[in-house]
Backbone as JSON, one array per atom type, in Angstrom:
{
  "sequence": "XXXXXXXXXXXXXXXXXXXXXXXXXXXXXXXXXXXXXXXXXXXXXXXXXXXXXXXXXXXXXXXXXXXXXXXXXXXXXXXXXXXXXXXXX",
  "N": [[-24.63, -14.32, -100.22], [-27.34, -14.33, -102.48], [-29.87, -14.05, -103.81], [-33.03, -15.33, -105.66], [-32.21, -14.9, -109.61], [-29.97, -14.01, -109.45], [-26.51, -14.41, -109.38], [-23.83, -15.81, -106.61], [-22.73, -13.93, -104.26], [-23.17, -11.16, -106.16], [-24.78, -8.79, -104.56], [-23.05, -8.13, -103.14], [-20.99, -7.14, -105.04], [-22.33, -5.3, -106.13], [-23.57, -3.25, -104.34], [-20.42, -2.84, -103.93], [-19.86, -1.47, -106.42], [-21.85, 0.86, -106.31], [-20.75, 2.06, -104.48], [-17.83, 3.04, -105.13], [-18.48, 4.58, -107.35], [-19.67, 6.46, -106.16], [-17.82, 7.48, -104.73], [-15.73, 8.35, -106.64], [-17.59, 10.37, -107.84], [-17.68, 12.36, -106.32], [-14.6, 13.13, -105.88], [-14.52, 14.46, -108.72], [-15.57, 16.2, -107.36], [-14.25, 18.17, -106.32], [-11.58, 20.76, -104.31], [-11.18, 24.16, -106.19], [-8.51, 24.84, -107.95], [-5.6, 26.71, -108.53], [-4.81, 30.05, -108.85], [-6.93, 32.57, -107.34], [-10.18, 34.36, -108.44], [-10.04, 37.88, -108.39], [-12.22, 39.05, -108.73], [-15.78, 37.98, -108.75], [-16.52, 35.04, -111.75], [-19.51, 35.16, -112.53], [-20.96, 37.29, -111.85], [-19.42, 39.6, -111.49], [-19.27, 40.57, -109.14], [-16.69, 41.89, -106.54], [-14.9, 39.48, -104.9], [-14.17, 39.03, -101.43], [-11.39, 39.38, -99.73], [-10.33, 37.76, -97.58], [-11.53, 35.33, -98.48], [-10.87, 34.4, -100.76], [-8.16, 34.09, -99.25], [-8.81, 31.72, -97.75], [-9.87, 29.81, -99.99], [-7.89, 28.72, -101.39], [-7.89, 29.44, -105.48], [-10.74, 30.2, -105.87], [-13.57, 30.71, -107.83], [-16.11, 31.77, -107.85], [-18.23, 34.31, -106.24], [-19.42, 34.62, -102.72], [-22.41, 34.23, -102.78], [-22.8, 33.25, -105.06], [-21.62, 30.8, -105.48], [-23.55, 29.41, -103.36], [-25.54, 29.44, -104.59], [-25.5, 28.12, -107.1], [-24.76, 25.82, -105.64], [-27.04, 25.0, -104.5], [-28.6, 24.63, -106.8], [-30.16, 22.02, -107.94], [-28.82, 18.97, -109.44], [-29.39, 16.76, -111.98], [-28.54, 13.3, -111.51], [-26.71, 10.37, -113.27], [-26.88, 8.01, -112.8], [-26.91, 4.5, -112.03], [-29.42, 2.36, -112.17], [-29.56, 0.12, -109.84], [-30.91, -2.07, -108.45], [-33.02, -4.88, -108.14], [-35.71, -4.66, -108.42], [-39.11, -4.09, -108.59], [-40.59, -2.15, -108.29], [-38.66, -0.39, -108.1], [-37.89, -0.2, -110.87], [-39.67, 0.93, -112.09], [-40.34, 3.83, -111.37]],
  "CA": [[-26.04, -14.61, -100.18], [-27.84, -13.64, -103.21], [-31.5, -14.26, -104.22], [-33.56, -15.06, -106.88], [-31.85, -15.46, -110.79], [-28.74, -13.7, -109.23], [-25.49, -15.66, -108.55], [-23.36, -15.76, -105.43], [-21.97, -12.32, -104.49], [-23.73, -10.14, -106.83], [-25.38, -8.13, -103.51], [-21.68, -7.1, -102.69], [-20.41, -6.21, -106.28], [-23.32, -3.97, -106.88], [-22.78, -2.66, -103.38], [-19.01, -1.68, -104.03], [-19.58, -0.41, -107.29], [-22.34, 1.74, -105.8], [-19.29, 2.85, -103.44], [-16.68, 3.43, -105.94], [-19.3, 5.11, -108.6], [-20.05, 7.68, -104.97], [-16.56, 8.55, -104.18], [-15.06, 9.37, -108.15], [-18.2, 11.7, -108.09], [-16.7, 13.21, -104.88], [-13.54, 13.37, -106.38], [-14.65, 15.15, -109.33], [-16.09, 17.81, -107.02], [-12.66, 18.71, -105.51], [-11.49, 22.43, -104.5], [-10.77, 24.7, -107.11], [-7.23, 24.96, -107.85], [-5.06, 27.65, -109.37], [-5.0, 31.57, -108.45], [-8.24, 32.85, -106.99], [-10.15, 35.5, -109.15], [-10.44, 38.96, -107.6], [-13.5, 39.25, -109.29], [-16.72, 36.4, -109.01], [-16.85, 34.81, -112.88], [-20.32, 34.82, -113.03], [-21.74, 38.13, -111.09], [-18.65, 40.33, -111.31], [-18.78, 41.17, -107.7], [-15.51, 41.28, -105.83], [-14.88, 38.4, -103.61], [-13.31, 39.12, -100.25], [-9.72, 38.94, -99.72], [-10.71, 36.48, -96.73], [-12.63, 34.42, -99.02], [-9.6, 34.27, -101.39], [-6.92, 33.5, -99.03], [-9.24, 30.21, -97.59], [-9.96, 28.96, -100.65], [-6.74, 29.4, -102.84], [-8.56, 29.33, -106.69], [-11.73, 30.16, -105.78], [-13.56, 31.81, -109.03], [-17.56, 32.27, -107.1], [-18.27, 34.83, -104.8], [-20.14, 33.47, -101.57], [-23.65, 34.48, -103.16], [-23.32, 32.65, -106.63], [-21.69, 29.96, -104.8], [-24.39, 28.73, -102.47], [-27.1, 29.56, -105.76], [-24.68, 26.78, -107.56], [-24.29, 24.67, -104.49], [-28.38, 24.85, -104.03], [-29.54, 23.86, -107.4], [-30.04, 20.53, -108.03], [-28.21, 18.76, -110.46], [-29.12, 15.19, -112.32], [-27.2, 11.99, -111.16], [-26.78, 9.9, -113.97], [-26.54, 6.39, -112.45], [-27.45, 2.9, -113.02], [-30.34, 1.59, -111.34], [-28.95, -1.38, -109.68], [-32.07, -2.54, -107.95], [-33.76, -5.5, -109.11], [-37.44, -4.64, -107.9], [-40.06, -4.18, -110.19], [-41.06, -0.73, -107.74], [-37.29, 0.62, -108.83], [-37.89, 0.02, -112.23], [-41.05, 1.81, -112.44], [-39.98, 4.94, -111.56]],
  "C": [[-26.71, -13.89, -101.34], [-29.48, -14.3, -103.31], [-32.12, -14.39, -105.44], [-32.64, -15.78, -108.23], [-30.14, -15.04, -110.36], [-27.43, -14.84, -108.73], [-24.89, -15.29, -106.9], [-22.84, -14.53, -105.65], [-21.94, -11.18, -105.02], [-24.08, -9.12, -105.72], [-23.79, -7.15, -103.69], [-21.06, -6.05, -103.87], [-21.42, -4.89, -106.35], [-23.41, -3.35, -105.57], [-21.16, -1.64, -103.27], [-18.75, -0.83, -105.45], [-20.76, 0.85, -106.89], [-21.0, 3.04, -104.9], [-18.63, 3.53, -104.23], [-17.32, 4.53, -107.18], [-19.19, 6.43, -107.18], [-18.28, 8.51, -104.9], [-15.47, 8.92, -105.97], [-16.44, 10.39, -108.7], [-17.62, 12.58, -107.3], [-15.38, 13.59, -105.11], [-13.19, 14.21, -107.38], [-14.54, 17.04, -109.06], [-15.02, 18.31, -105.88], [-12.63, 20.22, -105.49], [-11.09, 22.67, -105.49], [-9.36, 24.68, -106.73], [-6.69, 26.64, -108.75], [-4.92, 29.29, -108.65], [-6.17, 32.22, -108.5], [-8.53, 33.72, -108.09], [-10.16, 36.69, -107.85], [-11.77, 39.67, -107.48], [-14.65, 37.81, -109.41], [-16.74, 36.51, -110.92], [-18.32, 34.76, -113.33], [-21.28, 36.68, -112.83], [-20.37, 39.52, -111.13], [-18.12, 41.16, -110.15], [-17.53, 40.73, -107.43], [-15.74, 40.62, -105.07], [-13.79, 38.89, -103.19], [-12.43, 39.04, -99.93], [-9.81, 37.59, -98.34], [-11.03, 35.34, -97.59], [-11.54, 33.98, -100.05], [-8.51, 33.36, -100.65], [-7.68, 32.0, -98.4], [-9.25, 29.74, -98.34], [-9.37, 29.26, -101.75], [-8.34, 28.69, -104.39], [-10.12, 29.44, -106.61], [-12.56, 31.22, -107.04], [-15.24, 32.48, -108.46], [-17.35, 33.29, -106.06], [-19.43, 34.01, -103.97], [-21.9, 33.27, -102.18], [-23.84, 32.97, -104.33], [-22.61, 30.76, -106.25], [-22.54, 29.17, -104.37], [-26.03, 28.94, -103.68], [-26.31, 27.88, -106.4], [-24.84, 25.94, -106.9], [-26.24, 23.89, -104.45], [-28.92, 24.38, -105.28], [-28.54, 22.25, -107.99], [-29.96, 19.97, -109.85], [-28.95, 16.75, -110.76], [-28.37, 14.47, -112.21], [-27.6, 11.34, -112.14], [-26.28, 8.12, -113.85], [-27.25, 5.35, -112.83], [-28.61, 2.62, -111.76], [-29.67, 0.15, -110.91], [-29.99, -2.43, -108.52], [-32.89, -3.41, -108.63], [-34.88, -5.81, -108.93], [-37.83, -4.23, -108.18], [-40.52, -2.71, -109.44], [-39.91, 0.09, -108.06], [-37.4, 0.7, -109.97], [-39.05, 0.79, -112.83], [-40.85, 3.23, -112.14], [-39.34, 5.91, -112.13]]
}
């Protein structure tokens, strides 16, 4: 069902690439890998030997972590909306 200048099936494509564009960002943001630090890379505090053995490669301590986690980052996607109130913003 499509609408308008669009052809048949456009709704869905731009639907599953919405999908597929969501989960290789999610994929990006995978656990750290490798051998934890003993030390946070950013703050030099030690991180926790707890906090280590959960999250093998972990290089944040819990602080600089959840500062990271909390600011907000630009998504760099496509507008795929073809309504003149999406394009205006």
């Amino acid at each position: 069902m499509a609408g308008g200048w669009s052809r048949d099936g456009a709704v869905n494509e731009q639907i599953e690439a919405s999908i597929s564009d969501e989960l290789a960002r999610m994929k990006a943001r995978r656990a750290p890998v490798g051998e934890s630090l003993s030390h946070c890379a950013e703050c030099e505090e030690p991180i926790p030997e707890a906090r280590r053995a959960a999250l093998p490669g972990v290089k944040l301590c819990i602080d600089c972590q959840q500062e990271r986690d909390g600011a907000s980052r630009p998504r760099g996607g496509i507008n795929r909306r073809g309504s003149k109130d999406s394009q205006l913003k």
